[in-house]
C-alpha positions, 0 to 999 in steps of 0.5 A: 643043492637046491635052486634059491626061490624068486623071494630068496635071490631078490633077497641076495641082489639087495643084499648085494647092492647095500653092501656095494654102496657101503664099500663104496662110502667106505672108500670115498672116506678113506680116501679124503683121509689118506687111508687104506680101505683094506685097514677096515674091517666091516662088521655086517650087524644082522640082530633080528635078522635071519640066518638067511641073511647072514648065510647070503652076506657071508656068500657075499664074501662077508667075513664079520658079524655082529650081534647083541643078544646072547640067546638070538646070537647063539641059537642063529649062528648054531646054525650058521656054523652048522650049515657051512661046515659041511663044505669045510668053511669054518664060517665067519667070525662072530663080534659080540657087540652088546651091552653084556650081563655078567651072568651070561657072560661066560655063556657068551664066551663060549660061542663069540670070537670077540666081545666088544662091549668088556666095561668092568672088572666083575666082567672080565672075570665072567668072560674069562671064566667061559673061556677057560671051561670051553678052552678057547681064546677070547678076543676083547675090546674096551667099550668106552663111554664117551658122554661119563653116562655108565648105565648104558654101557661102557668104562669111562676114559679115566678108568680105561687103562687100568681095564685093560691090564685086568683084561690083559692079566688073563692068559686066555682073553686077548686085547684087542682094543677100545669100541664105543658109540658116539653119544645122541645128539653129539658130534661124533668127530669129537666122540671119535676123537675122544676114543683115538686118544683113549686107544693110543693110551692103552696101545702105549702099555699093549701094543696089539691092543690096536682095534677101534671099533667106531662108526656105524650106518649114520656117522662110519666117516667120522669113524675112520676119519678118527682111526677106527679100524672096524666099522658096525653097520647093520641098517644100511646093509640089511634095511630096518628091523624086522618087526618083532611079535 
C-alpha cells in the first residue's frame, strides 16, 4: 500500500475535523431535545465529489452516502465498491437521494440500497422493476413536498398513504419511511413538523416504515428536533462543490 501524498492526508484531516464538528452539532441537538445520538444516522452527500472522498470518509468510519445523479453515483461507487472488496469490506451503503427519471429508475435499482426520492405510482413500478431483473432488495422512502410545489419532487401529504401501500404491495421494495427538503424561505421546524405528522400517518398502516430523512448542512437541528432519524449533509462535511467544466 502506498504512503498518502501531503495533498492526500491534508485532505483526510479536513475531512476529519468537518465530520467531528458535525457530530458534535449532532450531539448538542440531540441532547436539548432528549435524543440518542446513536438513533441518527448521518448521510455523508459526496455528488461532485471524488471517489477519494468517499473512500477517506468511509476510512472515517463513515457507513452512509448520498448521491443524486444516476451515471455520477453509478460509475463513482463502481469503484468505491471495487477498491474495498479486496479487504473483504462489503463498502457503505448507497442512498439515492435525488429527484428520479422514471426511465432510469430501474438502472438506479440496481446499484442503490435506498432510493429516498419515490414520489409517484409510475415510479414504484420502474423501481420495482430493477429490482426484480438484478434480484435484490430495495429500501425506499417517501419524498414529500411540503410547500403542494410537485415539479421539484415529492407527493404532497394528502396522497401519501395511498404511495406507500402501492410501494409496500412490491415483495421486493422495502418501506422504509418519508424524506423531504424544507421549502426556501420557510421555517423548517414547521416544514419538519409537517413531515412527523405525515410519517406517523403511514407508520400507523406499516410499522417498519419509520425512517425520517430531514435536515441537511443549514437546518439538521430542526430535523431531529422533529423526529428525523437520518440526516443528508454534504457542504459542511465535504466544503462547497467543486467546479464543474
Amino acid at each position: 500500500m502506498t504512503a498518502p501524498t501531503g495533498a492526500e492526508q491534508a485532505r483526510r484531516e479536513q475531512l476529519r475535523d468537518r465530520l467531528a464538528a458535525v457530530h458534535e452539532r449532532i450531539a448538542l441537538a440531540c441532547a436539548d431535545c432528549g435524543r440518542d445520538p446513536e438513533e441518527v444516522t448521518l448521510i455523508v452527500v459526496t455528488k461532485y465529489f471524488p471517489a477519494s472522498d468517499v473512500l477517506l470518509l468511509h476510512d472515517l468510519g463513515v457507513n452512509h452516502f448520498g448521491e443524486n445523479r444516476d451515471q455520477e453515483a453509478g460509475e463513482k461507487f463502481d469503484q468505491v465498491r471495487n477498491a474495498l472488496s479486496g479487504a473483504g469490506d462489503p463498502g457503505p451503503t448507497l442512498h439515492f437521494i435525488g429527484q428520479l427519471q422514471t426511465n432510469k429508475a430501474a438502472h438506479v435499482a440496481r446499484y442503490a440500497d435506498v432510493i429516498q426520492s419515490v414520489d409517484r405510482p409510475k415510479l414504484v413500478g420502474a423501481v420495482a422493476k430493477g429490482a426484480q431483473a438484478s434480484h435484490r432488495t430495495v429500501q425506499v422512502l417517501l419524498q414529500v413536498s411540503l410547500d403542494g410545489d410537485t415539479s421539484r419532487g415529492g407527493v404532497l401529504p394528502e396522497d401519501a398513504t395511498a404511495l406507500a401501500d402501492a410501494v409496500a404491495a412490491h415483495q421486493l421494495l422495502r418501506l422504509r419511511g418519508v424524506m423531504a427538503v424544507a421549502p426556501l424561505e420557510s421555517d423548517p421546524d414547521a416544514a419538519f413538523a409537517r413531515l412527523r405528522e405525515v410519517a406517523d400517518g403511514i407508520r400507523s398502516r406499516h410499522p417498519g416504515a419509520d425512517w425520517i430523512s430531514a435536515g441537511m448542512s443549514g437546518d439538521l437541528e430542526a430535523g431531529l428536533r422533529h423526529g428525523a432519524t437520518h440526516l443528508r449533509v454534504g457542504t459542511a462535511i465535504l466544503g462547497s462543490r467543486p467546479s464543474l467544466l
